[in-house]
N, C-alpha and C positions, 0 to 999 in steps of 0.2 A: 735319037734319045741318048745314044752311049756319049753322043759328044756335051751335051748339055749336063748330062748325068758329072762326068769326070770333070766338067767343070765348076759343078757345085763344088764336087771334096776338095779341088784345089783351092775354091774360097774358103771354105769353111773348116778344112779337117790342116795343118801344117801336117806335111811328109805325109800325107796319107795315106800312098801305098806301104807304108811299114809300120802303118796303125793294126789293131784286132777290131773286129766287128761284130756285134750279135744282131740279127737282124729279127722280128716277130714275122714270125709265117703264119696263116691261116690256111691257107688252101686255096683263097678268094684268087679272084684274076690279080687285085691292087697289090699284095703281098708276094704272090709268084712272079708276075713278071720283074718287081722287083729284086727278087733273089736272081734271077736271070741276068738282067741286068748288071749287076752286084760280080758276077761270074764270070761275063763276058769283060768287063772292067779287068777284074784282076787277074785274070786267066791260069796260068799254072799255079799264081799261088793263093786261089780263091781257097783251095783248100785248108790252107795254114793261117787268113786273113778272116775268113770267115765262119760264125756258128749260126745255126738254124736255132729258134726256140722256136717250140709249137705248144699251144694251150689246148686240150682236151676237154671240151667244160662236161660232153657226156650229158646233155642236154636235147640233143638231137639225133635221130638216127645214122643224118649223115657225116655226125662226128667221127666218126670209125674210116669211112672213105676218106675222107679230107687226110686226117691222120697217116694213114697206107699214104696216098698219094705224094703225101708233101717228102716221108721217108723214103718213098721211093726216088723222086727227084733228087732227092740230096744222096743218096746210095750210087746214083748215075753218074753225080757229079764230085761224086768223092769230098762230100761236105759234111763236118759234124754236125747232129744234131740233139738235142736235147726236149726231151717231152714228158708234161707235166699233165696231171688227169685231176678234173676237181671232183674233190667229192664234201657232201657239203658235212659240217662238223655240227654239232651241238651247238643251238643257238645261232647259229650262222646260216641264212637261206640263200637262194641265189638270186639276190638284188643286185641290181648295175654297180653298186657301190664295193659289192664282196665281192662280185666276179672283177670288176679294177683294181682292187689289193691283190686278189690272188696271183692275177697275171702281172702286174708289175713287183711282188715282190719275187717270182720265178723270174721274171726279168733280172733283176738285183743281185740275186743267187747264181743263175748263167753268166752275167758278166763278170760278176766276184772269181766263180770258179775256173772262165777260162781265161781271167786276167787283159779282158777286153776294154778296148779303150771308150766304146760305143755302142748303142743302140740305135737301128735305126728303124722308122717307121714306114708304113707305106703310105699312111695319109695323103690324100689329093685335092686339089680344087672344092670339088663338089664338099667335099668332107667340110674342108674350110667356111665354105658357105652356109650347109644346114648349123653347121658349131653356132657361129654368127647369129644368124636367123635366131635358131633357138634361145643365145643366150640373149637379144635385140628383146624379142620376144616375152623373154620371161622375168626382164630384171638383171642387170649383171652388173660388176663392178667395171672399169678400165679399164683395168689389164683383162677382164674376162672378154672384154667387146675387140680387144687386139687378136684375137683368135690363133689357131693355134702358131708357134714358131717354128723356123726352120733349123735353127740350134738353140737346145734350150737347157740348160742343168736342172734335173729336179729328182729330189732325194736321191743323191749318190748316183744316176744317172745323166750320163751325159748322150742328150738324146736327137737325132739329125732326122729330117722330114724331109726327104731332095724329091716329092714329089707335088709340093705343093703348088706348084706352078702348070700342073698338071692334070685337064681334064680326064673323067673318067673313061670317055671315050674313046680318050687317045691311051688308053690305058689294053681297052678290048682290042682296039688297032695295032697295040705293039703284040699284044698274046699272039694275035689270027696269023700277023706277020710271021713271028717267029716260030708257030706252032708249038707255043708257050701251053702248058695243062695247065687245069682250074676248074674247081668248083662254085658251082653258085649257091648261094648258102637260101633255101628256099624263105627261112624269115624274111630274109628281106624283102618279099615280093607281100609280107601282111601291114593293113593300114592298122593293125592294132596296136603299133608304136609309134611313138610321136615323130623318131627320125624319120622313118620311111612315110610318114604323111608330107612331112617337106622334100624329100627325095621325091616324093610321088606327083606330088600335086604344088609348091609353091616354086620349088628350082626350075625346071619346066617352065611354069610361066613367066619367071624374071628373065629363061633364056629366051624365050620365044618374041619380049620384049625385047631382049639386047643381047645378040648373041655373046658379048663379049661381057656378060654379067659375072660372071666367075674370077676374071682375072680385075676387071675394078674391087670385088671385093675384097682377094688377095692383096690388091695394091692400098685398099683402103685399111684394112687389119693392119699392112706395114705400117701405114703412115700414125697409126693410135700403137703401135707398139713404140715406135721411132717419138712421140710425142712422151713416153710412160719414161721411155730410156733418159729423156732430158728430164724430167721431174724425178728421176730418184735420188740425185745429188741433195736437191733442196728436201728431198723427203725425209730421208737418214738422218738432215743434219735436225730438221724440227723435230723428228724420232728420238735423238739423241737428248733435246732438251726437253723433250714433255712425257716422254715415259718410262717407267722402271721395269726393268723385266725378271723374273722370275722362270722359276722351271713351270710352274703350271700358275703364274698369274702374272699380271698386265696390270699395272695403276697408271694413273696420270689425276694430276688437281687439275679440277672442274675451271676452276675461276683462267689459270693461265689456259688452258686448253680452249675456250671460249674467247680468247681474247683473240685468237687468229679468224682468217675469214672462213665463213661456212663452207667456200669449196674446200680449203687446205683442210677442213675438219672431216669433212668427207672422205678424200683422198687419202688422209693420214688412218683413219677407220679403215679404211681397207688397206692399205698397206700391211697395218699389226693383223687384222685378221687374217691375211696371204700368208703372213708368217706362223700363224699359230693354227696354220693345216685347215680352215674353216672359210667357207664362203658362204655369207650369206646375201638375201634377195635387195631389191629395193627398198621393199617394203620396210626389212629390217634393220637397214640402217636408218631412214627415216625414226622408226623408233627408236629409236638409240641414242640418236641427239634430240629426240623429244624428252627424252631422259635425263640426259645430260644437262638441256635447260631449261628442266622442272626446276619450280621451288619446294617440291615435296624434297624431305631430306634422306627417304630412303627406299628406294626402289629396286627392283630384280628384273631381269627378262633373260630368259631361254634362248639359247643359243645352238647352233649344230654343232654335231661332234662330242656333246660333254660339257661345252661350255657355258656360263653364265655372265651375262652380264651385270654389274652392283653398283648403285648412287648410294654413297653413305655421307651424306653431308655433303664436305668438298671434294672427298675422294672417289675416283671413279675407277672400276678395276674389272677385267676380262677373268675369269677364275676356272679352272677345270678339277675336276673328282671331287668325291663328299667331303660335307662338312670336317671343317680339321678336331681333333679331340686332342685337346691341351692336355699333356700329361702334368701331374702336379710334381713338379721337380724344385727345388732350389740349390743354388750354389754357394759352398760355404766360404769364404776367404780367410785363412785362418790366418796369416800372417805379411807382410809386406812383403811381397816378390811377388815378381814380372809373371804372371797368369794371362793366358788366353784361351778365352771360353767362345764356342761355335755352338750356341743350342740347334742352328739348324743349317742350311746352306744359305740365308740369307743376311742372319744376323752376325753380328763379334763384337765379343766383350773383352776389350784389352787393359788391364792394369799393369801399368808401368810408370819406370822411371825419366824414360826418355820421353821426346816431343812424339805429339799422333794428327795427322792430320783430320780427325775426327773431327764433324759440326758439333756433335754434344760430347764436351767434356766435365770431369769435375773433381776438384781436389781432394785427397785424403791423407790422416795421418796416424801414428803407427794406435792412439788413441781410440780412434775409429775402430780396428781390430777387434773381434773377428766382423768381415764385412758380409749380411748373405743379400745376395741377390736371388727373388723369387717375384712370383706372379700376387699380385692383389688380394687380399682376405678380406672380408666383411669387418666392417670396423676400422679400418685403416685411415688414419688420415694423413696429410700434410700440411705444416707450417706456413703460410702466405707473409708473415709478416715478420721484420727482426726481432722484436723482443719476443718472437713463438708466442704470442698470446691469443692469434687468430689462426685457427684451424679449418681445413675443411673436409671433410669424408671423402674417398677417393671417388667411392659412389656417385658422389655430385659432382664431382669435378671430371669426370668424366661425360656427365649430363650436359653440364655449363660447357663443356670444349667439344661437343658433339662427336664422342669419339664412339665407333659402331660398337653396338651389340658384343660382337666375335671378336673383334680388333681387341676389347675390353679384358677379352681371357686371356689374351697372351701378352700385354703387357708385361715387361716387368718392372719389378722398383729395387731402389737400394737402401737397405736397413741397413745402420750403424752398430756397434754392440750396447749402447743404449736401448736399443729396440725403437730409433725414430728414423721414418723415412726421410731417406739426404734426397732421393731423388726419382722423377719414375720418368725412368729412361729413354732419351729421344723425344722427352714432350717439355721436363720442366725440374727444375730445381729447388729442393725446400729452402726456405730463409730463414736464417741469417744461410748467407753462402759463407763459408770463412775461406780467406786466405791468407795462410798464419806461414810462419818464417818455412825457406825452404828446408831444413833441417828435416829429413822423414819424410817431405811429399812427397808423394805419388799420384799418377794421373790417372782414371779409370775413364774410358770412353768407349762410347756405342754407338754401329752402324748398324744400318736395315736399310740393305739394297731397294726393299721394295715400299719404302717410306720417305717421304721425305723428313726431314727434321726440323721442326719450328718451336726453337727452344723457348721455356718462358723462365727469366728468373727471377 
């Protein structure tokens, strides 16, 4: 094992031996003989190469042994360790979901603190398999069906698996060899969790079929990761042209997003959702582009993690936290000079002199003055035709352009000191437009990252 082992870090880790390592211990046999392992590799300077993290979840009576035990191995071998105890917090119970934060962000904090270059796991074969099975089973996206990796970055971890190649077996066979210690952790011996029913009863039988059932699925996970690796080029770049990102929203237009094939719609849906920390099932991606190619013009669905998904018309958008509360603000322009307004992190309102590579731009002159720009009032209209003599409510033309609900309150527009809207921003221009001698113009134009701009004038 020692020779297979060091020959992974030389594939995977460059200079390895002058890398830092945190390694997760439980106590389990898969965990210890890996630190073993780990020891015997780097030998004198296992000490200075290597940290132990240990999680305490205090769930089990045998937490307390595991704990002694793994300290004491590492006390023997002159290895630092680090141990964290969950206790659980208000509102927070102990789901698979809160005990995976706790222990990877103690992970996150151990590697931070002793400026390590890695974490590594002891995951094995078996492991690889029920993961598979499970997520086969339950619905999963592509990369989820790629099962787990052997180096993988995820959140500020850089994370190495050098036992995946490795049944569990030969796992108890390297302990007994080296008279490696370990605990068995007695849950795992109850059918009253989903993994240990595949551990129990479906692994077993795929081996008893093929003894060699383990290392095809390994090889087959590679082959859907190695297929996932060659589609992300093409995925970024159609990521790049169909959707706007935000800090907590995701839009993309219906109509171009439709226009590619159903699988790239697919694959592109999980893609954004991989990135915005959420996975969901089959099921609900299915509905999601059931969604997408309704002719209803405004729909919702529920999403893991916080999120939402929204059809508002043509605009389709992923959204996380409550509802936003439009403050009623406006901006005043009191005189011609170079002003740059940020109402939030997505928008900018630039008035200037010089060129703006901005889609919606529009003229103004010192006449214009003072300029405010603000949000929509009851009663407001705009101008559609040159000689102003056809108006519309902004009310209805927001109706007629099917622009949402929500979307509605945070518009803004541009009043003149006439008191007549010149324009409402990023959608459309009052008429007459003037473009009157350059003496005094100034250019005023607006972006919104998370808009597209389809100007009318």
């Amino acid at each position: 094992m020692q020779h297979q082992l060091t020959a992974f870090f030389r594939r995977n880790v460059e200079n390895y031996t002058e890398k830092k390592y945190v390694l997760a211990v439980s106590g389990g046999v898969d965990s210890m003989v890996l630190l073993n392992a780990m020891i015997t590799i780097f030998g004198d300077d296992a000490k200075d190469r290597l940290v132990v993290a240990h999680v305490n979840y205090g769930l089990r009576a045998q937490a307390v042994d595991e704990e002694q035990l793994v300290h004491r191995f590492c006390k023997l071998h002159q290895i630092p360790i680090e141990t964290k105890h969950w206790q659980e917090a208000e509102g927070v119970t102990a789901s698979e979901k809160s005990l995976r934060d706790f222990r990877y962000d103690f992970f996150r904090a151990v590697t931070k603190k002793h400026e390590a270059d890695y974490l590594v796991l002891a995951h094995h074969q078996d492991d690889q398999m029920e993961t598979v099975l499970m997520k086969w089973s339950r619905g999963s996206t592509l990369e989820g069906l790629s099962g787990m990796k052997e180096k993988r970055f995820v959140k500020e971890l850089d994370i190495l698996r050098p036992f995946l190649s490795y049944e569990k077996k030969e796992l108890y066979q390297e302990a007994k060899k080296y008279d490696i210690p370990y605990l068995e952790d007695e849950s795992n011996e109850s059918d009253d969790y989903t993994r240990n029913r595949y551990r129990h009863h479906v692994i077993p039988f795929l081996k008893e079929e093929n003894p060699n059932a383990g290392s095809h699925f390994q090889k087959s996970a590679q082959m859907i990761a190695d297929a996932v690796a060659c589609l992300m080029p093409i995925l970024e770049e159609k990521q790049e042209q169909l959707f706007q990102r935000g800090k907590k929203k995701v839009t993309f237009h219906r109509e171009a997003f439709l226009k590619e094939p159903i699988e790239m719609q697919r694959l592109l849906l999980q893609q954004v959702l991989m990135q915005m920390d959420t996975t969901i099932s089959v099921v609900q991606m299915e509905q999601i582009l059931e969604k997408v190619g309704s002719d209803k013009a405004q729909l919702t669905l529920d999403l893991p993690n916080g999120w939402k998904f929204k059809k508002r018309y043509e605009e389709c958008s992923f959204e996380k936290g409550r509802q936003k509360v439009v403050p009623n603000i406006e901006y005043i322009l009191e005189k011609p000079e170079d002003t740059l307004i940020r109402p939030n992190e997505d928008e900018q309102i630039l008035l200037t002199t010089g060129k703006t590579a901005s889609e919606f731009t529009i003229p103004v002159y010192p006449k214009d003055f003072p300029l405010t720009i603000r949000h929509a009032k009851p009663g407001d209209k705009i101008a559609l035709d040159a000689s102003e003599t056809k108006h519309q409510k902004l009310s209805r033309w927001f109706i007629n352009s099917k622009i949402p609900l929500e979307e509605r309150k945070e518009i803004w527009v541009l009043e003149d000191a006439s008191k007549k809207i010149r324009a409402i921003l990023g959608y459309r221009y009052a008429q007459p437009l003037f473009f009157e001698e350059e003496t005094g113009k100034m250019i005023l134009s607006y972006e919104n990252k998370m808009r597209c701009t389809h100007v009318k004038k």
